[in-house]
C-alpha positions as CSV (number, residue, x, y, z in Angstrom):
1,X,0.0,0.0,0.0
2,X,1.9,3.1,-1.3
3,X,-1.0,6.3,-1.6
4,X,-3.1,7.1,0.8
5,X,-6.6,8.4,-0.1
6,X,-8.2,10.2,2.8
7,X,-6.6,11.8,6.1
8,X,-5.1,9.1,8.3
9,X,-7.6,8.6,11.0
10,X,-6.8,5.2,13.9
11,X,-10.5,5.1,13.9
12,X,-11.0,3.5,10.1
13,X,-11.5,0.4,8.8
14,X,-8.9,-2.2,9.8
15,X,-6.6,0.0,11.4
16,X,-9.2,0.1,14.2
17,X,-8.5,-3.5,14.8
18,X,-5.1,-3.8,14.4
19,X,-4.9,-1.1,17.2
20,X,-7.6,-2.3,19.3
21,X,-6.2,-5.9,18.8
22,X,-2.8,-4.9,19.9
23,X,-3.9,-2.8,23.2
24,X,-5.7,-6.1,24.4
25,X,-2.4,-8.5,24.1
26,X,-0.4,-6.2,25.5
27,X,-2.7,-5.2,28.7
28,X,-2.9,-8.7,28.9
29,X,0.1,-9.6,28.7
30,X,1.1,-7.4,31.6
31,X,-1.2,-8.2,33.7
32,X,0.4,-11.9,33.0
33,X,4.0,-10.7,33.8
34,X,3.3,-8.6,36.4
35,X,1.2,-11.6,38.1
36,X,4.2,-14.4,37.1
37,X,7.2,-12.1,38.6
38,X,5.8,-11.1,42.2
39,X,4.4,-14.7,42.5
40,X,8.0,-16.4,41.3
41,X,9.1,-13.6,44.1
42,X,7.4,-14.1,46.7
43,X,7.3,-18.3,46.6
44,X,11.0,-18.7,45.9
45,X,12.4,-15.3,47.6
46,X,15.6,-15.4,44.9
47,X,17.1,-12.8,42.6
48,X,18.5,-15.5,40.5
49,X,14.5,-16.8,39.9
50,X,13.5,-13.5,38.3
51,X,16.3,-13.7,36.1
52,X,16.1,-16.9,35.0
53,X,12.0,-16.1,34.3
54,X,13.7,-13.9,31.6
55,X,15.4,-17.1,30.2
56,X,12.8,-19.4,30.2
57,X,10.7,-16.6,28.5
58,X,13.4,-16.0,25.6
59,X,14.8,-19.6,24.7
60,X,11.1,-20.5,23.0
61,X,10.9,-16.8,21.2
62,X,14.7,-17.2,19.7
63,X,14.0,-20.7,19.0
64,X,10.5,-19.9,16.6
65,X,11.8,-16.9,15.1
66,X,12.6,-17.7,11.9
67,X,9.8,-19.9,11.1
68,X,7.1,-17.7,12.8
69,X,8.6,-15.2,10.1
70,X,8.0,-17.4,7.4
71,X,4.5,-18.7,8.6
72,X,3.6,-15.1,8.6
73,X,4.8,-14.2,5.0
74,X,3.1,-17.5,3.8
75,X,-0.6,-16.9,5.6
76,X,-2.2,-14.5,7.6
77,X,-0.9,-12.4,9.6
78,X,-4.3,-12.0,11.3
79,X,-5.0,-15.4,11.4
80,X,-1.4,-16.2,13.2
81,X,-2.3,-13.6,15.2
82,X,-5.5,-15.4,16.3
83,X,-4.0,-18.8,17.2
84,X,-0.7,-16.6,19.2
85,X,-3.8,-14.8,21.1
86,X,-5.3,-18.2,22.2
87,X,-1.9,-20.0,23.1
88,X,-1.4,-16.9,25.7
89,X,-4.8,-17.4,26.6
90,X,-4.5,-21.1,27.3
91,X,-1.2,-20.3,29.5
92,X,-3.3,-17.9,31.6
93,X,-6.2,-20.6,32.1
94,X,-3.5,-22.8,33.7
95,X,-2.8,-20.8,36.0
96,X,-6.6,-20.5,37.3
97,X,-6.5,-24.3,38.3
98,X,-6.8,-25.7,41.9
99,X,-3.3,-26.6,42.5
100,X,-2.5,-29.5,45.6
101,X,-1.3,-28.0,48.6
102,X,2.0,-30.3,47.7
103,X,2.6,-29.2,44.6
104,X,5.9,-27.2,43.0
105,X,4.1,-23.8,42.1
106,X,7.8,-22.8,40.7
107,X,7.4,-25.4,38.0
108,X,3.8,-24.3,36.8
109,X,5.0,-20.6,36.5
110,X,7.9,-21.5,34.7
111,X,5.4,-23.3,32.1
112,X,3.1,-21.1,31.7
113,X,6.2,-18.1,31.0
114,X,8.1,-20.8,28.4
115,X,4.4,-21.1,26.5
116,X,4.2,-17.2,26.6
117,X,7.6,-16.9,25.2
118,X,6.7,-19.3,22.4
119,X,3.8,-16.7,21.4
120,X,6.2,-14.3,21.7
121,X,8.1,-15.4,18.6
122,X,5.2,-14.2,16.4
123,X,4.5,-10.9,17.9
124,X,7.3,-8.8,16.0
125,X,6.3,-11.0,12.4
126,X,2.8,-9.7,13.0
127,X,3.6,-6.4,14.1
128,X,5.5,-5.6,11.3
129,X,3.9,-7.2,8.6
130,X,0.4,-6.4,9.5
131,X,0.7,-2.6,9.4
132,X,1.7,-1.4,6.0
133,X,-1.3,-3.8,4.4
134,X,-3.9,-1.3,6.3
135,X,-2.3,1.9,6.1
136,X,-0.7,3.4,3.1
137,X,3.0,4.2,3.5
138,X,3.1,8.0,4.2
139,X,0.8,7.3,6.8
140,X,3.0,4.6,8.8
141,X,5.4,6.7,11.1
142,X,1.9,8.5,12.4
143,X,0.2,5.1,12.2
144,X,3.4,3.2,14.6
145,X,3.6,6.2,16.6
146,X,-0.2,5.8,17.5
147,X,-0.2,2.2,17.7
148,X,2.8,2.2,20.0
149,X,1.7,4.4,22.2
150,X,-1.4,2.0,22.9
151,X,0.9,-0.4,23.3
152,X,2.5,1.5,26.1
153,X,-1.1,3.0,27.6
154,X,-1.4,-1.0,28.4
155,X,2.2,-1.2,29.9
156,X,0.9,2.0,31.9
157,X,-2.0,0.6,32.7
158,X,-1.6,-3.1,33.0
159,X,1.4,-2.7,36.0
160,X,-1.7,-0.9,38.1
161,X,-4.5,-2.9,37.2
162,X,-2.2,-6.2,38.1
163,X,-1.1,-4.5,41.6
164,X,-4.6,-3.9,42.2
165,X,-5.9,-7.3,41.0
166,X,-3.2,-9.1,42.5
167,X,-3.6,-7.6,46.1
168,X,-7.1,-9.4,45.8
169,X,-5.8,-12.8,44.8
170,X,-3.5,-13.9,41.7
171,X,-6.0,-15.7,40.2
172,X,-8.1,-12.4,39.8
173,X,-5.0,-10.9,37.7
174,X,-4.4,-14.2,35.8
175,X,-8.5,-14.2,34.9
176,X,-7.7,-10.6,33.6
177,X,-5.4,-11.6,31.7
178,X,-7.2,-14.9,30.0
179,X,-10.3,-12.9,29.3
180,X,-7.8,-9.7,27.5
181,X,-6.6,-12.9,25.1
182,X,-9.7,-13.9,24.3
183,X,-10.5,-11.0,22.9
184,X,-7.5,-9.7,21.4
185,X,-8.1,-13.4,19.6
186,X,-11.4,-12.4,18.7
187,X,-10.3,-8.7,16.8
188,X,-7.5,-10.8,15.0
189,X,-10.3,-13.5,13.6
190,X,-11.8,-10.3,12.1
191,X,-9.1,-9.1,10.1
192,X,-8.7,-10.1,6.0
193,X,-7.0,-12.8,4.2
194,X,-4.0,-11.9,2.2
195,X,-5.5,-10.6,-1.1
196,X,-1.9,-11.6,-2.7
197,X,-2.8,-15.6,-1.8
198,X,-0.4,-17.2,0.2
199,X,3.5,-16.7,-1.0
200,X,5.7,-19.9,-1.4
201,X,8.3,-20.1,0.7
202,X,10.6,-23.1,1.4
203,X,14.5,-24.1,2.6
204,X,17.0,-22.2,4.2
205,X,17.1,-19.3,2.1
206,X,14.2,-18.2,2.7
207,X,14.0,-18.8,6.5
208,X,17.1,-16.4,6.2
209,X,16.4,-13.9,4.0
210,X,15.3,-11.0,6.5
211,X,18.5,-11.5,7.9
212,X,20.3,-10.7,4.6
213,X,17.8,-7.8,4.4
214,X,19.6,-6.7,7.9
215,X,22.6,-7.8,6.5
216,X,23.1,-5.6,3.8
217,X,21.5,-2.3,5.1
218,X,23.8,-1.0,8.0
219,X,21.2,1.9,8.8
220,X,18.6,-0.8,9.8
221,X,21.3,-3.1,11.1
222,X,23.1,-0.8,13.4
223,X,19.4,0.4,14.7
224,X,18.4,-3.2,15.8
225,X,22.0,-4.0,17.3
226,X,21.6,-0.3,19.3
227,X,18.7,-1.0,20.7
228,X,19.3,-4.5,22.1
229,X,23.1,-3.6,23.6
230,X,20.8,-1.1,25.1
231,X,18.1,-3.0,26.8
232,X,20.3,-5.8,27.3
233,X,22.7,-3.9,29.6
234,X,20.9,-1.0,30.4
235,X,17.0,-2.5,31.5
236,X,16.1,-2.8,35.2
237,X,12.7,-4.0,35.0
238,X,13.4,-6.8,35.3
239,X,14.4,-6.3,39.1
240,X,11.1,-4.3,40.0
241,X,10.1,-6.0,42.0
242,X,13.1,-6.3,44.5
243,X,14.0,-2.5,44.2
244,X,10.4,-2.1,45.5
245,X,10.5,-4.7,47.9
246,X,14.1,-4.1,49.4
247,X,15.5,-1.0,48.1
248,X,12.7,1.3,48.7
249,X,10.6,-0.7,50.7
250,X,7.1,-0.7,49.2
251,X,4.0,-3.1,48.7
252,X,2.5,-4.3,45.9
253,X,0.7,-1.5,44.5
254,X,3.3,1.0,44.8
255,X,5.5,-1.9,42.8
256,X,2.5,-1.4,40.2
257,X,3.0,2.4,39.8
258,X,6.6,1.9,38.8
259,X,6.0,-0.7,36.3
260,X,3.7,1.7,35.2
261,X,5.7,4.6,35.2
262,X,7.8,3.7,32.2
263,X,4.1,3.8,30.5
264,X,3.4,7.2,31.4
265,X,6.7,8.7,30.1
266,X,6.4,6.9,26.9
267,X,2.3,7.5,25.8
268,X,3.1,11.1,26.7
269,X,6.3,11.2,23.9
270,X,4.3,8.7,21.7
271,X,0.9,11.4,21.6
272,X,3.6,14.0,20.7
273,X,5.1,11.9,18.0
274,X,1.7,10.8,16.5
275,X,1.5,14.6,15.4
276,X,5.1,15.2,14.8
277,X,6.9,11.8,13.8
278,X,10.7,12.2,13.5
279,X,11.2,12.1,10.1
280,X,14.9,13.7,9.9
281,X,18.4,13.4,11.1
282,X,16.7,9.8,12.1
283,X,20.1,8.5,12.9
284,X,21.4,11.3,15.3
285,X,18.2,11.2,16.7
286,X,17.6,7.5,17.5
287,X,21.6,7.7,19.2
288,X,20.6,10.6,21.2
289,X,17.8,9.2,22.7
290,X,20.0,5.9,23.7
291,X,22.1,7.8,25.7
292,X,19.9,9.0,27.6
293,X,18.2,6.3,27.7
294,X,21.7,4.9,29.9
295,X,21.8,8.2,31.6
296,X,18.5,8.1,33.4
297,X,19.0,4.3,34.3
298,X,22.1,5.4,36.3
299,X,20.3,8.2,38.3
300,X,17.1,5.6,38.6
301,X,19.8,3.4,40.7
302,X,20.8,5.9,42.3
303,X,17.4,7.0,43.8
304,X,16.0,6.0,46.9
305,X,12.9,8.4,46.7
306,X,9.6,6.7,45.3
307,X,8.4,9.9,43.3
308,X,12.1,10.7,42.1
309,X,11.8,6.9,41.1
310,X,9.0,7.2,39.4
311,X,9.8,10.4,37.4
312,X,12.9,8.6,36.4
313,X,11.5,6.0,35.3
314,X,9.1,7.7,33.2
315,X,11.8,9.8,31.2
316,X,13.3,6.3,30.8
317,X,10.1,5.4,28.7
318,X,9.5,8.4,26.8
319,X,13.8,8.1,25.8
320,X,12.7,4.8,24.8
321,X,9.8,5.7,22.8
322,X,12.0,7.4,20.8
323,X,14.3,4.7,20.0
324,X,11.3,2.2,19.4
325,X,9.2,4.8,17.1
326,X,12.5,5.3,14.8
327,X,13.2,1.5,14.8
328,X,10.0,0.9,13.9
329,X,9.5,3.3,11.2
330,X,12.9,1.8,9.6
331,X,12.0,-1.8,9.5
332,X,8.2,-1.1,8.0
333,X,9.9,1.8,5.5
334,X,13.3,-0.3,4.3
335,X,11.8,-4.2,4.1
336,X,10.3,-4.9,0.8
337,X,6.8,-6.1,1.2
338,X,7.3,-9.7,0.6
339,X,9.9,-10.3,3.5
340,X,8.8,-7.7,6.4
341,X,7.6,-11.4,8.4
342,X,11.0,-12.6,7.8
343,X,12.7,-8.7,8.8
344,X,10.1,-8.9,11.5
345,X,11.6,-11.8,13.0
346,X,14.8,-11.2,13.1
347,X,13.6,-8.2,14.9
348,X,11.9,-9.6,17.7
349,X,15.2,-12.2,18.0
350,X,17.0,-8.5,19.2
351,X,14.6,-7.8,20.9
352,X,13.7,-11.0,22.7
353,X,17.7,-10.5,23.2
354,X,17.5,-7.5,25.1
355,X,14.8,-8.2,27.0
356,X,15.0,-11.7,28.2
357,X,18.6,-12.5,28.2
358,X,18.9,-8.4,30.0
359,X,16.4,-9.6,32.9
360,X,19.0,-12.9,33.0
361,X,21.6,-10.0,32.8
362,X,19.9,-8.3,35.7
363,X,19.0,-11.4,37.8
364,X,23.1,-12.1,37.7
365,X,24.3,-9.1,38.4
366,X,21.9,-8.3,40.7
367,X,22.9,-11.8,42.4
368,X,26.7,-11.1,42.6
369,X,26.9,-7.4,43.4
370,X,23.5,-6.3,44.8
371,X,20.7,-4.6,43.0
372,X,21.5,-0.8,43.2
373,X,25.2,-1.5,41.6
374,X,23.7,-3.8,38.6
375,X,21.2,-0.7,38.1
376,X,24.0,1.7,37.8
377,X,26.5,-0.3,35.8
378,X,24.0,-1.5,33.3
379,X,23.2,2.2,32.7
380,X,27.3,3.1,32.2
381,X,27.6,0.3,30.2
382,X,24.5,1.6,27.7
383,X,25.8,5.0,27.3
384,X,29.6,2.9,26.3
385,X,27.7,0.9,24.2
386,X,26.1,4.2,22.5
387,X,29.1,5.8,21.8
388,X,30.9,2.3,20.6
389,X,28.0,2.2,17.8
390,X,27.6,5.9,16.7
391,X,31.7,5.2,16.1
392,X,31.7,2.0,14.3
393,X,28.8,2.5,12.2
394,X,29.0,5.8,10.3
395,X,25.9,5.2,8.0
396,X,23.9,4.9,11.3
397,X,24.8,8.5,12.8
398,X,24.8,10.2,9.2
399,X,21.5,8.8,8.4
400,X,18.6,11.7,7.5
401,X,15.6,9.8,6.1
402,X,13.8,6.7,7.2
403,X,13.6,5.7,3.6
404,X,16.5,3.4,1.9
405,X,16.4,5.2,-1.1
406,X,18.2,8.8,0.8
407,X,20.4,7.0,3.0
408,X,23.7,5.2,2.6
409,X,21.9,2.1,4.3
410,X,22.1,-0.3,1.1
411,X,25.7,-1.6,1.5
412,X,26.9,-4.7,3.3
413,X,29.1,-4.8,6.4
């Protein structure tokens, strides 16, 4: 879809959906992680357990990558969409079960996050392939800044609603949770069939093609590998729940409103962004934003104030919104049509990276030298990795345009 024909508006035809679709897996899906992580916590009582809830999470996602790119270029995407919706869906049922008094409840969280992570191999695919066949292409950097920034209203809002829900009982947050799946299932059921028929892909070359793609453009390269040295080293979400617990000594809803808080930062900058998308010096821009990014991690570990916390914390996401919009924007705008499921997954392998092998990263850390000091280091080590990048990979910092066709991204490494 190259021309639009009427004023971009989130509230037409399948764009609706798409949005609406993607609000509901992500709420839910907070309100699942949020639930898994204090549980995990508060049953086992170890640092190394949260990280290692990152691990089981990403092993599954790396894993399916490749072929949940291919499934999506060959069918779909909203019918892949559906059956991801009611895998997550069945993992949250699981946990609504009478479980024996003698029973391991470790093991059954750890399922229920490894079946989660599988679904997670199909959420980037989706994501990227799903857009540009609803909206036409001068309308995407509005159209990912919007649907991003519903994305983040249910990270803001899911991190509450599971500290609310959860100080009831975890099964009233895991019962959330199932019944956001369902429907986010239901919206993908209504969107069309591929009007191309399905494409015919087979072998290895195929399954490896978006990460030629990646491969060959260092602009869109350089952005992915940014932006998982980032959250790998930089995130401390992932330990949330002890810097609330043991660092600044809070309860469970107070544990919500920083998960949250990252949310807040980033709908705010993502609202701004559906008006004025970032369209130039993209490069200088998305670097920018990184380091701060590490900046405001280091003065988050630093904090022992809850609303000093949480203001942090909320700069942190709108300096990450940034990053994600631009990303974004690059991998719809540079990926021919026919291989954005394949671009897609390689995609979501960084960022699977990042985030599940960074809350291992965290876990560890955290483990061996205390939380506040894995906090602070991962932010150094961010803002190193920043300036590393922005001087290894000229293309990257000179790049002006998200398009391929104005940049010096189309040349191999």
């Amino acid at each position: 879809m190259t021309q639009g024909t009427a004023r971009f508006s989130p509230l037409r035809g399948a764009f609706r959906s798409v949005w609406l679709l993607r609000g509901c897996s992500t709420l839910g899906s907070q309100l699942l992680a949020f639930a898994l992580g204090l549980q995990l916590y508060q049953v086992s009582g170890s640092a190394l357990d949260l990280g290692l809830l990152g691990l089981v999470q990403f092993v599954p996602s790396l894993a399916l990558a490749l072929p949940a790119g291919q499934l999506v270029d060959r069918f779909a995407p909203g019918r892949v969409a559906m059956l991801a919706q009611l895998l997550n869906a069945l993992a949250a049922a699981t946990l609504l079960l009478p479980i024996p008094a003698d029973a391991n409840v470790t093991i059954l969280l750890f399922a229920a996050a490894l079946a989660t992570g599988a679904t997670r191999a199909f959420e980037h695919p989706i994501n990227t392939a799903l857009l540009p066949s609803v909206v036409a292409d001068g309308d995407v950097p509005r159209a990912i800044a919007w649907i991003t920034s519903v994305a983040k209203i249910g990270t803001m809002v899911g991190p509450i609603l599971g500290g609310a829900l959860y100080a009831v009982a975890p099964q009233a947050a895991y019962g959330g949770a199932l019944a956001l799946f369902v429907a986010a299932a239901m919206l993908a059921a209504t969107l069309p069939e591929r009007s191309d028929g399905p494409a015919q892909l087979a072998g290895l070359r195929a399954a490896f093609a978006g990460l030629h793609v990646i491969w060959r453009d260092r602009v869109l390269g350089g952005a992915m590998l940014l932006d998982m040295l980032a959250v790998l080293l930089g995130g401390a979400t992932a330990l949330l729940p002890i810097y609330a617990l043991d660092v600044l000594r809070v309860g469970p809803v107070e544990l919500g409103l920083l998960r949250a808080a990252p949310g807040i930062g980033a709908v705010a900058v993502g609202l701004w962004l559906t008006r004025r998308p970032v369209q130039q010096r993209v490069g200088s821009v998305l670097l920018g934003a990184t380091a701060v990014f590490g900046v405001l991690t280091v003065a988050f570990g630093l904090s022992r104030s809850l609303p000093l916390s949480l203001a942090l914390l909320a700069a942190i996401g709108g300096a990450d919104m940034v990053s994600i919009h631009i990303r974004s924007a690059l991998v719809q705008l540079r990926t021919p049509a026919g291989l954005r499921g394949r671009v897609g997954a390689v995609n979501g392998i960084f960022i699977s990276s990042s985030n599940q092998i960074g809350a291992f990263e965290s876990g560890l850390t955290a483990y061996w030298f205390g939380t506040v000091p894995a906090i602070v280091l991962g932010g150094v080590a961010t803002v190193a990795a920043v300036g590393v990048i922005a001087l290894l990979i000229a293309p990257l910092r000179r790049a002006k345009d998200l398009h391929a066709a104005t940049d010096v991204g189309s040349q191999r490494w």
